[in-house]
C-alpha positions as CSV (number, residue, x, y, z in Angstrom):
1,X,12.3,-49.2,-29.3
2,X,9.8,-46.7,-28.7
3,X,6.3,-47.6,-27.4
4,X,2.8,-46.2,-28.0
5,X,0.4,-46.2,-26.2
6,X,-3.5,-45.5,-26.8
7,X,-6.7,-44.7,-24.8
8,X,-10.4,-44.0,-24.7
9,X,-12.5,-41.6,-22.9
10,X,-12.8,-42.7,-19.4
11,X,-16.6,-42.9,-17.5
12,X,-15.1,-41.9,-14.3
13,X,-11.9,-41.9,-12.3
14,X,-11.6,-43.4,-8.9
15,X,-8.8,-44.6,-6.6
16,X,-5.8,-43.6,-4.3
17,X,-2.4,-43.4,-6.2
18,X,0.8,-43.0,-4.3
19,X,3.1,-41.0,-6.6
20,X,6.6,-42.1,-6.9
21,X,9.6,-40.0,-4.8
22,X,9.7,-36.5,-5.6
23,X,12.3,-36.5,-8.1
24,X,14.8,-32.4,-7.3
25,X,14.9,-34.3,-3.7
26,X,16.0,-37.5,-4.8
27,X,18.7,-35.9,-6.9
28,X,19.4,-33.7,-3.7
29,X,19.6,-36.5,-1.4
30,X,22.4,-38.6,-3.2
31,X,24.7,-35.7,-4.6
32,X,24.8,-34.0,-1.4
33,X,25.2,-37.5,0.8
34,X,27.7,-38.2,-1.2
35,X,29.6,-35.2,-0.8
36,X,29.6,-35.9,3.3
37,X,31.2,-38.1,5.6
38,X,29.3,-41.0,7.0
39,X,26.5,-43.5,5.8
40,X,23.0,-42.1,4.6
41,X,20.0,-44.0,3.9
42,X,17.6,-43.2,1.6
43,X,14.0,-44.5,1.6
44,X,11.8,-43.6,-0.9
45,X,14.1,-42.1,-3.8
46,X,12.4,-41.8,-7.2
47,X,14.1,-45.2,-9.3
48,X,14.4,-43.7,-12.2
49,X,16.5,-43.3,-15.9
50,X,17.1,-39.4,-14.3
51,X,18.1,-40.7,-10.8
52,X,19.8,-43.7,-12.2
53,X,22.0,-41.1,-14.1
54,X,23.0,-39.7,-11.4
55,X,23.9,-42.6,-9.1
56,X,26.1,-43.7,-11.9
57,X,27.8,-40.3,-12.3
58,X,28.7,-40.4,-8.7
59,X,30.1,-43.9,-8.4
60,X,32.4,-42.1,-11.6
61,X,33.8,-39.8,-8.4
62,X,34.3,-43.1,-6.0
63,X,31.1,-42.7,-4.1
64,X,30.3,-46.3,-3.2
65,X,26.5,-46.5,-3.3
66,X,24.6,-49.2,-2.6
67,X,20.9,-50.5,-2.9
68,X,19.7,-52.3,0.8
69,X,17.2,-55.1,0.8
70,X,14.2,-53.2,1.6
71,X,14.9,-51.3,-1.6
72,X,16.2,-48.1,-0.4
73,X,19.5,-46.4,-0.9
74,X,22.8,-46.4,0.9
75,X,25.2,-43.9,0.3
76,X,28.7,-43.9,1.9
77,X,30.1,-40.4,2.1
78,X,33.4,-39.9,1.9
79,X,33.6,-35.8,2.4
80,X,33.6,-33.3,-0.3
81,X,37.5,-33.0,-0.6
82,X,38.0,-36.9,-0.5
83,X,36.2,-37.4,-4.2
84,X,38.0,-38.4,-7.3
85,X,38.9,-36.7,-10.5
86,X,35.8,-38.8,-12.6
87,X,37.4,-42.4,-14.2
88,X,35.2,-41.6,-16.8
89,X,32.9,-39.5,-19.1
90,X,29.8,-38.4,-17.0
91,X,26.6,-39.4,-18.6
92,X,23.6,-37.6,-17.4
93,X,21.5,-39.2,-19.6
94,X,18.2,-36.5,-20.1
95,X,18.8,-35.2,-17.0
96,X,19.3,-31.6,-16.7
97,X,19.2,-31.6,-13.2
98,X,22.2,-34.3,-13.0
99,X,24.4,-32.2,-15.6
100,X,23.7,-28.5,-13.9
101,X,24.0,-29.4,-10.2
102,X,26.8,-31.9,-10.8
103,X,28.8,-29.2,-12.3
104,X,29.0,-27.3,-9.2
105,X,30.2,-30.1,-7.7
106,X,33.0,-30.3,-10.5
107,X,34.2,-26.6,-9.9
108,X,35.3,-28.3,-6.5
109,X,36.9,-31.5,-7.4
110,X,40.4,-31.6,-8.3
111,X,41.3,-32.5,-11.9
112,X,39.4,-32.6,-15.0
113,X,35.3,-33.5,-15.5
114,X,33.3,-33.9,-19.0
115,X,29.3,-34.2,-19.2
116,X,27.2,-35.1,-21.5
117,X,23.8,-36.4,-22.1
118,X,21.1,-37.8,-24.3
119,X,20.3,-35.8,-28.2
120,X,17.6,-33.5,-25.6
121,X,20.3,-32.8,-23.0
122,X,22.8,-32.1,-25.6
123,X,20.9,-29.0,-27.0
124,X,19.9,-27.3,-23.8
125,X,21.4,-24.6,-22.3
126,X,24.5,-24.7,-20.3
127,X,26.1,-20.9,-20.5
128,X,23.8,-20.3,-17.5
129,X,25.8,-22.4,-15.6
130,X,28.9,-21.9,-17.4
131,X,29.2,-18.4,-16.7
132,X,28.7,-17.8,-12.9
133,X,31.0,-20.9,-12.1
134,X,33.7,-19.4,-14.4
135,X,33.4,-16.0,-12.2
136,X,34.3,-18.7,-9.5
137,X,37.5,-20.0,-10.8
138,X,36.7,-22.9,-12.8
139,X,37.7,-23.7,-16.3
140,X,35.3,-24.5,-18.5
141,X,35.0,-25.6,-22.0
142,X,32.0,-26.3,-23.9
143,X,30.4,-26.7,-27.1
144,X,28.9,-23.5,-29.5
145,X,30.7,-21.0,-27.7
146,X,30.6,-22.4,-24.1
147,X,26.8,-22.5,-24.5
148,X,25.7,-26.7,-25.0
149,X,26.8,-30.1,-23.6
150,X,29.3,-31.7,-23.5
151,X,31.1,-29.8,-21.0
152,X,34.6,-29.9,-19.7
153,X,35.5,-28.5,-16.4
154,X,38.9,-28.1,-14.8
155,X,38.0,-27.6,-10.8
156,X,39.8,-27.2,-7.7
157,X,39.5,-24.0,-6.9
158,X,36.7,-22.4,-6.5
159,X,36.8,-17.8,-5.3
160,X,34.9,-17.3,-2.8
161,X,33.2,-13.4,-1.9
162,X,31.0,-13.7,-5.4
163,X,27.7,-11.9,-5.6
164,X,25.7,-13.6,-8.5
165,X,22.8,-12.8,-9.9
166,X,21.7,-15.6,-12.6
167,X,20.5,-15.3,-16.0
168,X,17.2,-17.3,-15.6
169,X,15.2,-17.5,-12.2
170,X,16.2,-21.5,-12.1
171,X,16.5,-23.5,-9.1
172,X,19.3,-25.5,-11.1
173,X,21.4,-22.8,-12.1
174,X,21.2,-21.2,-8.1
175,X,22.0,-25.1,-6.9
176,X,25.3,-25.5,-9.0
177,X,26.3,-22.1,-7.9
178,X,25.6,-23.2,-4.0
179,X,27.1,-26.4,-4.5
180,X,30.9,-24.8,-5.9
181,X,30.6,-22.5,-3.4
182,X,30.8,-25.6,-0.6
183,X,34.8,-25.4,-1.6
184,X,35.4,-21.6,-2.2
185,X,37.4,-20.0,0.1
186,X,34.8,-17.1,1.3
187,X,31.1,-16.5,1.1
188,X,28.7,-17.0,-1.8
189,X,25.7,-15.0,-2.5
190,X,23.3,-15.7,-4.9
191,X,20.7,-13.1,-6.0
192,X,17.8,-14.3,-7.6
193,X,15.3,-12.3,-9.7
194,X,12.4,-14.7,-8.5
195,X,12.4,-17.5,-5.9
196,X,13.2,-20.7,-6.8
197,X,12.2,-23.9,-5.2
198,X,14.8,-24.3,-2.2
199,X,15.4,-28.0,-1.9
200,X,18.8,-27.3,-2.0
201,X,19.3,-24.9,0.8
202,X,16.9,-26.9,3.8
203,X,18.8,-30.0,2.9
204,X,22.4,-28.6,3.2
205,X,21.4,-26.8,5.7
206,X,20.3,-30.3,7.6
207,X,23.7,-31.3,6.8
208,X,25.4,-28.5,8.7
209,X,25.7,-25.5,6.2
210,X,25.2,-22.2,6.8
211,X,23.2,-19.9,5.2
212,X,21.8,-16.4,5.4
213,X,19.0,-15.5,3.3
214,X,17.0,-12.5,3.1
215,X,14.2,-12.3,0.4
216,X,15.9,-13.4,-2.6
217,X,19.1,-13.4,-1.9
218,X,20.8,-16.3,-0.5
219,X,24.4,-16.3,1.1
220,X,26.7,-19.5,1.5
221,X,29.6,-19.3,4.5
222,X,31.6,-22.3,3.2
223,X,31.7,-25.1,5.7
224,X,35.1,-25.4,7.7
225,X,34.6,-29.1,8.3
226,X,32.8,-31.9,6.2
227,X,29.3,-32.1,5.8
228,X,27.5,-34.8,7.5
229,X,25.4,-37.1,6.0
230,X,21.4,-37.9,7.2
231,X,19.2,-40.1,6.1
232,X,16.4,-38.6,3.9
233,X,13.4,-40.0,3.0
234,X,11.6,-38.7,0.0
235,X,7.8,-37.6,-0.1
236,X,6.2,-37.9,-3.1
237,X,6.5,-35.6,-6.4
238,X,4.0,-32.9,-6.7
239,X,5.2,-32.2,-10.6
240,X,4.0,-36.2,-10.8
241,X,1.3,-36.1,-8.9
242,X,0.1,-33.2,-11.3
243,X,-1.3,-34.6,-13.7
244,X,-3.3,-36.5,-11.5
245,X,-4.4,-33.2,-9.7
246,X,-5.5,-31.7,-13.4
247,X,-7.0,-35.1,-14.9
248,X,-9.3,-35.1,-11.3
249,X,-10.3,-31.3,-11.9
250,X,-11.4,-31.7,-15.6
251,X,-12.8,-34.9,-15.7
252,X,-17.0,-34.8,-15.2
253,X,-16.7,-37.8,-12.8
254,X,-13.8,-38.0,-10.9
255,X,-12.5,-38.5,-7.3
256,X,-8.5,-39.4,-6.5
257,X,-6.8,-39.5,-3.6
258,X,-3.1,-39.0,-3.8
259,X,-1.0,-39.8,-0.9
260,X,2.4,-38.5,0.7
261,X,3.1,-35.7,-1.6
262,X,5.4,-32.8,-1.1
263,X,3.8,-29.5,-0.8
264,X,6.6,-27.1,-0.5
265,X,5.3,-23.9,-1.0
266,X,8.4,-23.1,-4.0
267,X,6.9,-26.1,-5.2
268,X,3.0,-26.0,-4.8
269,X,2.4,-23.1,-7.5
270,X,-0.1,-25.7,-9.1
271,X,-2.5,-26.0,-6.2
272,X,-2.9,-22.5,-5.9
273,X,-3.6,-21.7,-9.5
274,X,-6.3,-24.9,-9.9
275,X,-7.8,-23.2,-6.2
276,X,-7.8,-19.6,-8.0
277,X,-9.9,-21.3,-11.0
278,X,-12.3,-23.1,-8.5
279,X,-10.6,-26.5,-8.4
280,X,-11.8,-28.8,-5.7
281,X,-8.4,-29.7,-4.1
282,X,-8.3,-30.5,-0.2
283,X,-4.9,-31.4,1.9
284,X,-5.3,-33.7,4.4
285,X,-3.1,-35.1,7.2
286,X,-0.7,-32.3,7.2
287,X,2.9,-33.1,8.4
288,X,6.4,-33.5,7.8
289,X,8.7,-35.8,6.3
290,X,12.5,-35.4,6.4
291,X,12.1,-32.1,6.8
292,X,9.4,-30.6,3.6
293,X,5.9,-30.3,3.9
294,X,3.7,-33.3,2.7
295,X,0.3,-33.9,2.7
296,X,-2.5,-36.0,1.6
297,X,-5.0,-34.4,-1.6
298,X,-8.1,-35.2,-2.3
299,X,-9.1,-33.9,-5.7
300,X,-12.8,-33.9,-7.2
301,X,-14.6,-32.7,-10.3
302,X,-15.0,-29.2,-10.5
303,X,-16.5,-26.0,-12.9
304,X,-12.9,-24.3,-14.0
305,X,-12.9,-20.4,-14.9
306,X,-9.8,-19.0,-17.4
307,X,-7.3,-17.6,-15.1
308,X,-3.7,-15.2,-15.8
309,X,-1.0,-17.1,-14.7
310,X,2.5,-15.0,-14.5
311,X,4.8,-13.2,-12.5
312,X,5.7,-14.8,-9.3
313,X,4.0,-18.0,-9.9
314,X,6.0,-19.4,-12.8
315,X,9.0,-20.7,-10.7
316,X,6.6,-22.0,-8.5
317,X,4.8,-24.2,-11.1
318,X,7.1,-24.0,-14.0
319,X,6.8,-28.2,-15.1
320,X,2.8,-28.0,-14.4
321,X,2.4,-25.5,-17.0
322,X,1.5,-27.5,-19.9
323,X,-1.1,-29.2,-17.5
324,X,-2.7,-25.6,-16.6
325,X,-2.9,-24.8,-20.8
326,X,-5.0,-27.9,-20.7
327,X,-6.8,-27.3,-17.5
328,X,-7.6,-23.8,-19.4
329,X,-9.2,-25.7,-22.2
330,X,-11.7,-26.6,-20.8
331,X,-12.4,-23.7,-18.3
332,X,-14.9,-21.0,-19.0
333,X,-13.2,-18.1,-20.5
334,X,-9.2,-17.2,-21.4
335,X,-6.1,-18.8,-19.7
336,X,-3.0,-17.2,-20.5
337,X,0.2,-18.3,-19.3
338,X,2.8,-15.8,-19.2
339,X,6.8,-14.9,-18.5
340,X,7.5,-18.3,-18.9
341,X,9.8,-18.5,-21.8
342,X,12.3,-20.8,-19.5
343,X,9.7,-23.8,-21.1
344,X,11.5,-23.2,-23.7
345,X,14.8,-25.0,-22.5
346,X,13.0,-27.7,-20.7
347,X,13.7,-31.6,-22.1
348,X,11.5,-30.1,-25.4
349,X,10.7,-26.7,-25.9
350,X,7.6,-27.1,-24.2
351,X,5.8,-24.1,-25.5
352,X,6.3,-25.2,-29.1
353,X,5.1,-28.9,-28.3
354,X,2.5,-28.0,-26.0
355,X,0.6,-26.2,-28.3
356,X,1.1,-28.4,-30.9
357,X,-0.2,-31.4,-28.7
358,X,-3.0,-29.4,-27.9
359,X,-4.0,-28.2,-31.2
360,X,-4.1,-31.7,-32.2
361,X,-6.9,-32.8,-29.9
362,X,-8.7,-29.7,-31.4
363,X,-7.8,-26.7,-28.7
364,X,-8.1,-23.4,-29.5
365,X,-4.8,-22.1,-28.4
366,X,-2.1,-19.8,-29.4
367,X,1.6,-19.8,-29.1
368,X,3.2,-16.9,-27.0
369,X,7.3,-15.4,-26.9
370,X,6.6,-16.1,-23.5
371,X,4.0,-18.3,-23.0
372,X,0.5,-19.7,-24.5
373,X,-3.1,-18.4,-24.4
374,X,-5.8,-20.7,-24.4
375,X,-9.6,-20.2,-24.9
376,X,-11.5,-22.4,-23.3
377,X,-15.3,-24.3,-23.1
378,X,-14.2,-26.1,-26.0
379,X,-14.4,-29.8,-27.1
380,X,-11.6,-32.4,-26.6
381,X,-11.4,-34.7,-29.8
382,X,-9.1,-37.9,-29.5
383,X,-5.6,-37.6,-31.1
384,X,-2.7,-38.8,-32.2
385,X,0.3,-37.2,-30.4
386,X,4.2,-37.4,-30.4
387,X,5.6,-36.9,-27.0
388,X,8.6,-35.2,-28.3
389,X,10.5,-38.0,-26.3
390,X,9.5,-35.4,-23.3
391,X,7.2,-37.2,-20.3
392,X,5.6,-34.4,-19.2
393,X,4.2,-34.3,-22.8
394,X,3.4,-38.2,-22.7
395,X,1.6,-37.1,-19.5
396,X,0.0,-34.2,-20.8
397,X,-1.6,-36.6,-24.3
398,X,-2.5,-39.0,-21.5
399,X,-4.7,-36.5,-19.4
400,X,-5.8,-35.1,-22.3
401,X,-7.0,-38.7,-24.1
402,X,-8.7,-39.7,-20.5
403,X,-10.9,-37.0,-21.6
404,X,-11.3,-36.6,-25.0
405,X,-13.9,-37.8,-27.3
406,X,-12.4,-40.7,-29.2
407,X,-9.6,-42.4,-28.9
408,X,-6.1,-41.1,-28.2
409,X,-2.7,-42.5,-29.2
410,X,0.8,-41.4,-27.2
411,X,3.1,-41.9,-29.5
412,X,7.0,-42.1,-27.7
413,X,5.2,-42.9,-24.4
414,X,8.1,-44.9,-22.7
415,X,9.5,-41.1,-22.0
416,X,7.5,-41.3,-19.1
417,X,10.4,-43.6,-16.9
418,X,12.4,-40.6,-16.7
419,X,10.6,-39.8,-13.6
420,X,7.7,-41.7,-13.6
421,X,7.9,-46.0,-14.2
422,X,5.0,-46.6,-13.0
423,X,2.7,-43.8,-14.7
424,X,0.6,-46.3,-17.1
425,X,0.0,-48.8,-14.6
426,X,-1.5,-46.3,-12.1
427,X,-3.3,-44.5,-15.2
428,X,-5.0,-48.1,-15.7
429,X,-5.5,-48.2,-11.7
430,X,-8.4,-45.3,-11.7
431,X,-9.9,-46.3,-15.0
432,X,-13.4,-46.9,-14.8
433,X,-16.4,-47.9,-17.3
């Protein structure tokens, strides 16, 4: 049953929120433990309908993984070549992430894999995967012309000495292709048109991988023994902790402190582009945590100017975008977001419903090919919104309504446990009159 959910205007926002485990490394952490040999633990993995996907896809290859006491993760590898042709059909639920890095992993196993996924997952793109992993040897069947889910793939072997160069600048699409070439039989490069955030490599590379990278391109010499498995533990989300970082910059009266997030810089496009429009966004207590970047933020009130947002940046904040259209709303001047037409494919198309959620609350704000352009210093009226059964949506109607005049309704707002269970409580947490 789907939930609304509706709010009013908040006076001002105060609190510390610890955002929930960043959701690419928790996906990271249990595919590629349980593609090694030994016992992982995982402390702080993002419990989630997307992570819970996967778990359950990789118990479908034999992975025994268990949950400890404390809550965290245990993953007993068993090596790449020791998984199992799937006992069943892999459900990834609405997780693109699950379906497109999982089918690298499927170009390697022996025998025959089929993944599917919720009505969203079912009608986004899959030839970008389909294509380079074909080049590489596996069979692969799929729905309109090899382009949507379900998918069937016949692995095993997997050609190694490819040069790729993907269709879309996606961290995804360059994963899958890293992950089947783990079993080819020479080296893998991987040419990207614009970097992509690169989870992927510093955590196989932990593992015992080798790569070679210069600028964007990224070279894979095949392992000649197992991986071996480490025990990760996962800093916070920046993509959830971003609508806290907006909802602090726009509100009049606002101070949050968000702790333990990841601040990878393929990641931390978001920061930079609130900085470049005069947000008030300081990083504290600097360190590292398994191996990324994380650090405390304080974010406060602050005047916002229009900004052009394109280019290199759009990998770098690709799932804050809808957050920066409304961050634009209320700057002084124009915001236009550009060369971002890969919103397009995300769990809505997220240009389409972005301006559409924005419109309703009364933005002046027009849809782009590519992007959306925004003219701000206007008023936010309370709204009714659909989150399109997308949670960066609910999120967006939610940041939106803590500022609007009026009230607000979310309408779909369970969407948000896809990465984020806890997102209403903590919304309620910084509340005040």
């Amino acid at each position: 049953m789907t939930i609304s959910k509706t709010l009013s205007t908040a006076a001002k926002l105060r609190g510390e929120i610890t955002v929930p485990g960043d959701k690419s490394l928790s996906h990271r952490a249990l595919m590629f433990n349980s593609l090694a040999k030994g016992t992982a633990h995982i402390k702080g993995l993002l419990d989630s309908d997307d992570t819970n996907s996967t778990i359950d896809c990789l118990q479908k290859f034999g992975v025994d993984i268990q949950r400890d006491s404390d809550g965290s993760i245990l993953i007993f590898g068993k090596g790449m070549r020791a998984l199992t042709e799937p006992i069943d059909i892999l459900d990834c639920g609405n997780s693109g992430t699950t379906m497109r890095l999982l089918s690298g992993i499927c170009a390697g196993v022996s025998g025959i894999s089929i993944l599917t996924g919720d009505d969203s997952l079912r009608s986004r793109p899959m030839d970008r995967i389909v294509k380079p992993l074909t080049l590489m040897g596996a069979q692969i069947s799929a729905r309109n012309n090899d382009s949507l889910p379900p998918v069937m793939i016949r692995g095993g072997k997997v050609i190694g000495g490819q040069r790729i160069t993907p269709s879309a600048a996606s961290a995804q699409v360059k994963s899958a292709i890293l992950l089947a070439g783990l079993y080819a039989d020479g080296e893998t490069t991987v040419v990207e048109s614009k970097g992509t955030r690169d989870h992927t490599e510093k955590l196989l590379e932990a593992m015992g991988a080798q790569f070679s990278i210069e600028g964007n391109e990224i070279t894979l010499i095949p392992p000649q023994n197992d991986l071996f498995a480490v025990d990760v533990t996962v800093p916070g989300d920046i993509s959830t902790a971003a609508v806290w970082i907006v909802v602090a910059s726009i509100h009049p009266d606002a101070e949050l402190v968000l702790r333990n997030v990841g601040i990878n810089e393929t990641r931390s496009g978001l920061i930079d582009i609130l900085r470049s429009m005069g947000g008030d966004i300081k990083l504290d207590n600097k360190r590292y945590i398994g191996g990324e970047p994380v650090a405390d933020l304080t974010v406060c009130s602050a005047s916002l100017n229009g900004v052009q947002v394109n280019g290199e940046l759009i990998p770098r904040a690709i799932d804050e975008l809808p957050l920066i259209a409304l961050a634009g709303a209320v700057a002084n001047g124009e915001t236009v977001i550009q060369d971002a037409k890969e919103l397009r494919v995300k769990e809505s198309d997220r240009i389409k419903t972005t301006f559409e959620a924005l419109s309703a609350f009364g933005v002046n704000i027009k849809e782009l090919d590519d992007g959306l352009h925004v003219q701000g210093g206007g008023s936010i009226n309370g709204a009714i919104m659909n989150s399109s059964g997308d949670h960066r949506l609910a999120m967006l109607g939610a940041a939106a309504g803590l500022i609007a005049s009026g009230e607000t309704t979310v309408e779909d707002a369970g969407s948000v446990t896809v990465s984020y269970p806890t997102f209403w409580e903590d919304l309620e947490g910084i509340c005040q009159s």
